[in-house]
C-alpha positions in Angstrom: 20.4 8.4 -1.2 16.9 9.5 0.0 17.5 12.5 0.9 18.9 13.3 -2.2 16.0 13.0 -4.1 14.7 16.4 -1.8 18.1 18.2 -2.4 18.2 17.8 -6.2 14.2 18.6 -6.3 15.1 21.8 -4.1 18.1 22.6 -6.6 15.9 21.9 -10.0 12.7 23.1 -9.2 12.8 25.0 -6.4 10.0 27.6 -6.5 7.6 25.0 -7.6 4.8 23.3 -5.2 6.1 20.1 -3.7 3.1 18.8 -1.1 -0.2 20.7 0.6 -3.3 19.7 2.2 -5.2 21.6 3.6 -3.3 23.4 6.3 -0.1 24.1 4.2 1.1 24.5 1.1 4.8 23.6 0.5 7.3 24.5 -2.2 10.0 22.3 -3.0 12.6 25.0 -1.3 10.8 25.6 1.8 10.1 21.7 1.6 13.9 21.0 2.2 13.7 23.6 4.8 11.2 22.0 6.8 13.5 18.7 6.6 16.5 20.7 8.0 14.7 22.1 10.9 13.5 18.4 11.8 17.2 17.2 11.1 18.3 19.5 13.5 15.4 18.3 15.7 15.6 15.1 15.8 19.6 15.3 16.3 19.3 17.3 19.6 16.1 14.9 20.7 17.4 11.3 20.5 20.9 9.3 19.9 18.4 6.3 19.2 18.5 4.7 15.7 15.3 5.0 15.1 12.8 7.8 15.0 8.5 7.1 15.3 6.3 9.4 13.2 2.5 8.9 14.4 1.4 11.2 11.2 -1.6 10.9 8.7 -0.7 11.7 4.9 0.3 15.5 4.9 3.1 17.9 4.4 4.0 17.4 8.0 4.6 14.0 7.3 6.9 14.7 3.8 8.9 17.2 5.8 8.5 14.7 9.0 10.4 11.9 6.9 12.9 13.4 4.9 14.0 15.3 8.2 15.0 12.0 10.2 16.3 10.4 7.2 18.5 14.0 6.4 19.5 12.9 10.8 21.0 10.0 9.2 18.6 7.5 11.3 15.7 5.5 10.4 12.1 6.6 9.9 9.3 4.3 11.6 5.9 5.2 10.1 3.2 4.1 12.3 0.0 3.0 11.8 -2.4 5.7 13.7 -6.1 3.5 13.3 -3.9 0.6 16.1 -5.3 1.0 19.3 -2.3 2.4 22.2 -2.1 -0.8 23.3 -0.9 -2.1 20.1 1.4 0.7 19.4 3.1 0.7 22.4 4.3 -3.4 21.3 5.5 -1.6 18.1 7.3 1.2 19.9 9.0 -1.2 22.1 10.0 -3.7 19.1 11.7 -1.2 17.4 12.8 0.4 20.6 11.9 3.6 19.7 12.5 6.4 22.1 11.0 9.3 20.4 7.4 9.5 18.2 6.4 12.7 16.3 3.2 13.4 16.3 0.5 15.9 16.0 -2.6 16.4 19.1 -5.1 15.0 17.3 -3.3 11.6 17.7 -2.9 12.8 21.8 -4.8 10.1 23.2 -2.9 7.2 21.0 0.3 9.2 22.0 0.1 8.7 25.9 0.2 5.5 25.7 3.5 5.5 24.3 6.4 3.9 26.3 8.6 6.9 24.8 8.9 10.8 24.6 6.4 12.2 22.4 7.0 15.5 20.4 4.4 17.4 19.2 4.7 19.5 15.7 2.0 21.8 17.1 4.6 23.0 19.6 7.6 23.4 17.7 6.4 27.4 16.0 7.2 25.4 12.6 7.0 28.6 10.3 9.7 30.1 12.5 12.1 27.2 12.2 11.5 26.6 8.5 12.2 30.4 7.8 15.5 30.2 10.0 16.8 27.0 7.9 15.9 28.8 4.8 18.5 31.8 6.0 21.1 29.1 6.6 23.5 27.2 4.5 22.2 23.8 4.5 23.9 20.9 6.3 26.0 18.1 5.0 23.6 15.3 4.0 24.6 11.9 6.0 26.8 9.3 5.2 24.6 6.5 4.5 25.0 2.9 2.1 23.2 2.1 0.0 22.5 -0.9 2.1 21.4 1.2 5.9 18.1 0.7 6.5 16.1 3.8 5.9 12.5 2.6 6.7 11.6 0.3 9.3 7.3 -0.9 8.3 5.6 -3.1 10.3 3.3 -5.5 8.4 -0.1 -6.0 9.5 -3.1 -8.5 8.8 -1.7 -11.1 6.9 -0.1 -12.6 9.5 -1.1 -12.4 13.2 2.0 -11.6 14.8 3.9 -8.2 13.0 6.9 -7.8 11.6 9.2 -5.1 10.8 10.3 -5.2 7.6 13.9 -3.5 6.9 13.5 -1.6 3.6 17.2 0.3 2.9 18.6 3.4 0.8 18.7 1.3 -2.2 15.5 -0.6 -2.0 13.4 2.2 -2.3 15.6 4.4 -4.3 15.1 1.7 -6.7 12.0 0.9 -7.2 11.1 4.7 -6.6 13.4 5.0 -10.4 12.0 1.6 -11.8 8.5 2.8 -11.5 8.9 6.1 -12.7 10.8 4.8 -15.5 8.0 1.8 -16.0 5.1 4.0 -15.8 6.6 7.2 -17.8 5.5 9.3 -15.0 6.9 13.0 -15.7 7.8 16.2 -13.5 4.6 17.8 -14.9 2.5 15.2 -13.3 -0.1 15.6 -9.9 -0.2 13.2 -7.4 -3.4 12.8 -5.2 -2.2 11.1 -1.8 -5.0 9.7 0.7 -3.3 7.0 0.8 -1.9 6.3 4.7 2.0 6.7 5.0 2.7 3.8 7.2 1.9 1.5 4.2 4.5 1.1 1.4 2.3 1.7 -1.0 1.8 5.0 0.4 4.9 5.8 1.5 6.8 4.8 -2.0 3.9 6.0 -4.7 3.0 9.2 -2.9 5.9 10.4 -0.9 9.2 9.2 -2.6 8.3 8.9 -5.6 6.9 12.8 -6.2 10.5 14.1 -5.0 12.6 12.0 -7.2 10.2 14.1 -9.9 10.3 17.0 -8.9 6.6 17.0 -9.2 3.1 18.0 -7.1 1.2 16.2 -4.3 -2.2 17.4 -3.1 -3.2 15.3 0.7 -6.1 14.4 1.8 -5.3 12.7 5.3 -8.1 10.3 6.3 -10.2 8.9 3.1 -13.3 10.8 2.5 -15.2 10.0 -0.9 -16.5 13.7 -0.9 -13.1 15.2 -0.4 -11.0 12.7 -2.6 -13.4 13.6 -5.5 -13.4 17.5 -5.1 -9.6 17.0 -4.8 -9.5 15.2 -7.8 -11.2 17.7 -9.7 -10.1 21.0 -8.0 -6.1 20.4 -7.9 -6.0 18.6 -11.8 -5.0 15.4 -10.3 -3.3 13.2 -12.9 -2.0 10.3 -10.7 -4.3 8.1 -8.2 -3.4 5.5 -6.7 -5.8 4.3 -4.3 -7.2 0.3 -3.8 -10.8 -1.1 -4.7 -12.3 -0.3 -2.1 -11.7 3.4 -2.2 -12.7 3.0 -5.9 -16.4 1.1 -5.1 -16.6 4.5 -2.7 -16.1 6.9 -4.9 -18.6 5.1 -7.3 -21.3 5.2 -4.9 -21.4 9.1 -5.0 -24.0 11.1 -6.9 -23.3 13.8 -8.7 -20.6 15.4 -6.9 -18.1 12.4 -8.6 -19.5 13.2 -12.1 -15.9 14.2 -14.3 -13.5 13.7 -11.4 -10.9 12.0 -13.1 -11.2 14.0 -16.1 -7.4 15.0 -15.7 -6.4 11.7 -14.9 -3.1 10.1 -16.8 -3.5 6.6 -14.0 -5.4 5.4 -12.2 -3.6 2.5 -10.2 -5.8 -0.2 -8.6 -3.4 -1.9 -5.8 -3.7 -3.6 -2.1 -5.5 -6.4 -3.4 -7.6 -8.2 -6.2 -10.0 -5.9 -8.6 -13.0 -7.6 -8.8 -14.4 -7.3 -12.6 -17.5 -5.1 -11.7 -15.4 -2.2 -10.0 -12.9 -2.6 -13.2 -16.3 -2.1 -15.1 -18.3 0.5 -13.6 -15.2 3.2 -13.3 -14.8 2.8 -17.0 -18.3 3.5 -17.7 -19.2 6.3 -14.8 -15.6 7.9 -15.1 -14.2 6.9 -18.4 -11.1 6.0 -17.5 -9.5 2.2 -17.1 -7.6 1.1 -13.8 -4.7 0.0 -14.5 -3.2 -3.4 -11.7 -0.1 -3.7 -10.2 1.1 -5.9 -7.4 3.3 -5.6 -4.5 4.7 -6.3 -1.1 6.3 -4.5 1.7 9.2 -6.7 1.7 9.7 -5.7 -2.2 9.6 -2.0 -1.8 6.8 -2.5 -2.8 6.1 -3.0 -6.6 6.8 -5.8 -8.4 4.6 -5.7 -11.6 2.2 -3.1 -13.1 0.1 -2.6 -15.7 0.6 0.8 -18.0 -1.6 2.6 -20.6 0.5 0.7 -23.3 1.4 -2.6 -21.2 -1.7 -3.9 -20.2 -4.2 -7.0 -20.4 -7.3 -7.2 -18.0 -7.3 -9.4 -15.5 -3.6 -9.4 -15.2 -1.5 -7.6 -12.7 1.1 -6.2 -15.7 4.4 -7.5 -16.6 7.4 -6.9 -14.2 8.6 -3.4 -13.6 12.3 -2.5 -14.6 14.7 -4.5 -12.4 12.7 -6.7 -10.9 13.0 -10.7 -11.5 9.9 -12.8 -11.2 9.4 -16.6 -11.5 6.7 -18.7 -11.1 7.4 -21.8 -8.7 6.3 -25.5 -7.7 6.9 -26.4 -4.3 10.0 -27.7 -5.1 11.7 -24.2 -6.4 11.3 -25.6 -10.0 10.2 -22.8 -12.6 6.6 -24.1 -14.0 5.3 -23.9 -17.6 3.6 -20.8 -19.0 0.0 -21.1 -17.9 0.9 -23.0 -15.0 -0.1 -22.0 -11.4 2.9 -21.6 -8.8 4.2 -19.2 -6.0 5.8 -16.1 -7.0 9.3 -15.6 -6.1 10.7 -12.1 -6.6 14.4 -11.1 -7.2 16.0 -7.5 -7.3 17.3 -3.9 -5.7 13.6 -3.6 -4.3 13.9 -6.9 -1.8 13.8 -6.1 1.9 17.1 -6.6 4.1 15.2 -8.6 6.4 13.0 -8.9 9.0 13.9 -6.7 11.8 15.8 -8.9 15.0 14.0 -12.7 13.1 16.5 -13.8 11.5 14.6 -17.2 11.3 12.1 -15.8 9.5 14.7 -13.5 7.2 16.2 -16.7 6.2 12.3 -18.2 5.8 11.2 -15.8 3.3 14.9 -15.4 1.3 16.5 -18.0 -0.6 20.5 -17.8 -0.2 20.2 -16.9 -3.6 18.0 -13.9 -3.1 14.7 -14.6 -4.2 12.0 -13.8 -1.6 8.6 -16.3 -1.5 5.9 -14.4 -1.8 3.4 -16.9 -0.9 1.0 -15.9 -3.3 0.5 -17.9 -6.1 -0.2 -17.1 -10.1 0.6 -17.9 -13.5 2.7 -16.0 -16.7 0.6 -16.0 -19.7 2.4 -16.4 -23.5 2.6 -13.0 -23.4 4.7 -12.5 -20.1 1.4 -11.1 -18.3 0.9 -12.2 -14.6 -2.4 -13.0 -13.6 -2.7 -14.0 -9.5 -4.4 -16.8 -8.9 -4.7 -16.1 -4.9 -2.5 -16.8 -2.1 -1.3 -20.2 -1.4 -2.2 -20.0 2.5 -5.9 -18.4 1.4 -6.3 -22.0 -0.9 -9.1 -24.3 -0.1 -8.8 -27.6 -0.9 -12.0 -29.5 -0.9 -12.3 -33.2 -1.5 -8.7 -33.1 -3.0 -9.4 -30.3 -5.3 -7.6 -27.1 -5.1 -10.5 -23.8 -4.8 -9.1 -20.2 -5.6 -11.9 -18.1 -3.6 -11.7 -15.2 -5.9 -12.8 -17.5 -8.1 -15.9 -18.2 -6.5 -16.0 -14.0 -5.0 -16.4 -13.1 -8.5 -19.3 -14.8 -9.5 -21.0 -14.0 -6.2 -20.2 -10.2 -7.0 -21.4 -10.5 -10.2 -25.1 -10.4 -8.6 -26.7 -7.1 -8.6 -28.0 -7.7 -5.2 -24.3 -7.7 -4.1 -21.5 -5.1 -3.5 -18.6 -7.2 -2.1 -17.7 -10.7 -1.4 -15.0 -12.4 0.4 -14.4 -16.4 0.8 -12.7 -18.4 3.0 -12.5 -22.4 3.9 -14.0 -24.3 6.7 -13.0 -27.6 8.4 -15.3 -30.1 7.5 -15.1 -34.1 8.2 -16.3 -35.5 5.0 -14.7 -33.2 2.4 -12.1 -31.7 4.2 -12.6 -28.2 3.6 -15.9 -26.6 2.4 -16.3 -23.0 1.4 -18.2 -20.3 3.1 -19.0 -16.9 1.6 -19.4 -13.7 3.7 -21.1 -11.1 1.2 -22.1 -7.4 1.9 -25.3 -6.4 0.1 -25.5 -3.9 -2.2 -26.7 0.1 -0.7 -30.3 -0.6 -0.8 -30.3 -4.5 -1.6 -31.5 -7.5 0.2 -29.6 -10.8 -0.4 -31.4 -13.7 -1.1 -29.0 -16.9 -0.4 -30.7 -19.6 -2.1 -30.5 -16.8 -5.6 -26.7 -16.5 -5.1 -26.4 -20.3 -4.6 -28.2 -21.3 -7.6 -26.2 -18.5 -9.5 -22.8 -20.4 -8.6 -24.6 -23.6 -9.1 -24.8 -22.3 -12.8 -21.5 -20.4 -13.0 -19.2 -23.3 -10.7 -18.5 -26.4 -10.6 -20.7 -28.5 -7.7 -18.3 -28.6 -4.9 -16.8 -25.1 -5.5 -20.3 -23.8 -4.3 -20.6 -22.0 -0.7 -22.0 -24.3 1.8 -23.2 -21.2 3.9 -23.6 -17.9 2.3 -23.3 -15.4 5.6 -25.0 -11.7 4.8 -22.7 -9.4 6.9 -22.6 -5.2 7.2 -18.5 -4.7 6.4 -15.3 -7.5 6.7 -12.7 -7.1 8.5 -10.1 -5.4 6.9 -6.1 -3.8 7.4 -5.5 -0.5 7.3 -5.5 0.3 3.8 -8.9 -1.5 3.8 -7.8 -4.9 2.4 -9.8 -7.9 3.7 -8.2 -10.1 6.4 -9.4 -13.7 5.3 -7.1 -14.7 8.7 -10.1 -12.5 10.8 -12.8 -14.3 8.9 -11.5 -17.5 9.4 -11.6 -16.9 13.0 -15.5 -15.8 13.1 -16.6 -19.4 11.5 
């Protein structure tokens, strides 16, 4: 089903420019090409089911991926900023026996329990050009309900899991969000955006060949070089997460106009905090737009759209997807009533790869999967997130959202990001304790920010400790791991 997403793009729109970067430049013909010669790559390297690619966002990794799925076997994007150590436990969960890679990932490689192939070996151009003179293979046999993606979760929980994503999963969503969004053939995608996340994966690789349309990479985040892309390559599609936004803002005048051409801007990974929302309107005149998502759901759930939208609220629910708002005892709550999201739909994971415990943890037997996050439907069907359930702190019997208290902190000048977690404490249970990173050329003053949320929040919602700190500790796709911080206090 994948796989023919790149056939029919091949078929329509041949001639015209699937992925580049700046090594390569791909059309969508020679694009299917490159997949064949992996196909016939990766058929004559492993009889495994599963198939490692060790590959930043690039055309190696479009043609990388579409080549193992066009194998018939399933893709395993992983997550190059692990230590080899920590790879190699991945790799042996999934009991992988091959890993594509490239040399500059050499050093990560060798410490793979597996065979690693290196695309810099392979004479690419000569392979592609030798699939282009020859009639393409049968695509594979696949359900809709194989597995085509195996992800492996990280910093939520401390222990990963592979999550099982199949044909239909991401076909799905891939045509709900397209469909949601109005995104057309004529549209440019910008991917810096690191493939072994779903939100990577689906908004910047998939979803660009089920258009037909364009994708500029730009493999490791660089403020400079996501701005000149921007700008240079007519980029009308970002999707990137705040923290990539709060970079770009801090640049001078090389960010001034450079998302001129922009048609959305999507704001994902995790909460927008009002200032960022704010000062990309203003410097860049444009208005993110929210969604939200999980790896088990393909990834996305909700989203907001140029004629959908309501700030402060994650969207309404995408085409296809089910969502209900939940008390702890499965009962649907009121509008404007906080509960846990429970998601239903084409886009919900298989399972959690060999845990069936925790497969049958997260998925009702009628198919709704917990999110653990919890939020609230407004009159107007908007979702707002009100934080996740296991992030709550309860203190003195009352129940504390900490982006609650994070955005009244980061609504002081002095700082440029803010992130709350709870504390054991004997009297009142839990207390509240706020890391904060100052602004560029700030000094934080904590007694200013605790008479600010004096003002702003009520008593015992106040940080006991106000902790000035250089960066948090954050996953890959640079969302902040409150599990981390709570370890530090």
């Amino acid at each position: 089903m994948l796989v023919e997403l790149l056939r029919d793009a091949a078929r329509r729109r041949g001639s015209v420019l699937a992925v580049s970067d700046q090594l390569a430049t791909l059309s969508y013909r020679r694009l299917r090409a490159f997949a064949r010669a992996m196909r016939d790559l990766v058929l004559r390297s492993t009889e495994a089911e599963r198939v490692g690619l060790l590959l930043p966002a690039s055309s190696l990794f479009s043609g990388c991926f579409f080549g193992v799925l066009w194998s018939g076997k399933t893709a395993v994007p992983l997550n190059f900023l692990l230590s080899g150590a920590e790879l190699a436990r991945l790799v042996n969960i999934a009991e992988l026996d091959v890993v594509i890679t490239v040399r500059p990932f050499h050093e990560l490689a060798e410490a793979l329990p597996c065979r690693v192939i290196y695309l810099e070996d392979l004479n690419l151009k000569r392979r592609i050009v030798f699939a282009m003179l020859r009639p393409a293979p049968a695509l594979p046999k696949v359900a809709p309900d194989d597995t085509a993606v195996l992800l492996f979760t990280s910093g939520t929980a401390a222990e990963p899991k592979g999550v099982e994503l199949t044909q239909r999963n991401l076909t799905s969503n891939c045509h709900d969000c397209i469909a949601t969004a109005r995104m057309q053939p004529d549209h440019r995608f910008l991917n810096c955006l690191p493939p072994f996340h779903i939100f990577g994966l689906l908004a910047n690789v998939i979803a660009p060949v089920a258009l037909g349309a364009s994708v500029y990479c730009v493999p490791r985040f660089q403020p400079q070089a996501v701005a000149r892309a921007l700008k240079e390559h007519g980029i009308s599609i970002f999707m990137a997460i705040p923290s990539m936004y709060r970079a770009l803002l801090r640049l001078k005048a090389e960010g001034d106009g450079c998302m001129q051409s922009v048609f959305l801007a999507v704001s994902g990974g995790e909460p927008l905090p009002d200032a960022v929302f704010d000062e990309v309107r203003d410097r860049f005149g444009i208005e993110l737009l929210q969604g939200y998502g999980l790896t088990e759901t393909s990834p996305v759930c909700t989203l907001e759209t140029p004629w959908a939208r309501k700030r402060g609220t994650i969207g309404k629910p995408v085409r296809n997807v089910d969502v209900r708002i939940v008390d702890p005892d499965g009962r649907d709550v009121t509008v404007g009533e906080d509960g846990e999201i429970w998601i239903k739909g084409p886009n919900v994971m298989k399972g959690y790869f060999r845990r069936p415990e925790d497969t049958r943890a997260a998925i009702t037997p009628d198919g709704w999967f917990r999110t653990g996050d919890g939020a609230q439907f407004d009159n107007e069907g908007f979702l707002t997130i009100t934080g996740r359930l296991k992030d709550l702190i309860i203190i003195g019997g009352e129940n504390v959202q900490p982006r609650e208290i994070e955005d009244v902190l980061e609504s002081h000048p002095a700082v440029a990001e803010a992130a709350v977690v709870g504390m054991p404490d004997a009297s009142r249970g839990e207390v509240a304790i706020a890391f904060v990173i100052p602004a560029a050329g700030a000094t934080v003053d904590e007694m200013e920010l605790r008479t600010l949320a004096r003002d702003r929040l009520a008593g015992y919602k106040v940080p006991k400790q106000i902790r000035v700190v250089d960066d948090l500790p954050r996953s890959p796709i640079g969302k902040v791991l409150k599990r981390k911080l709570r370890e530090m206090l």
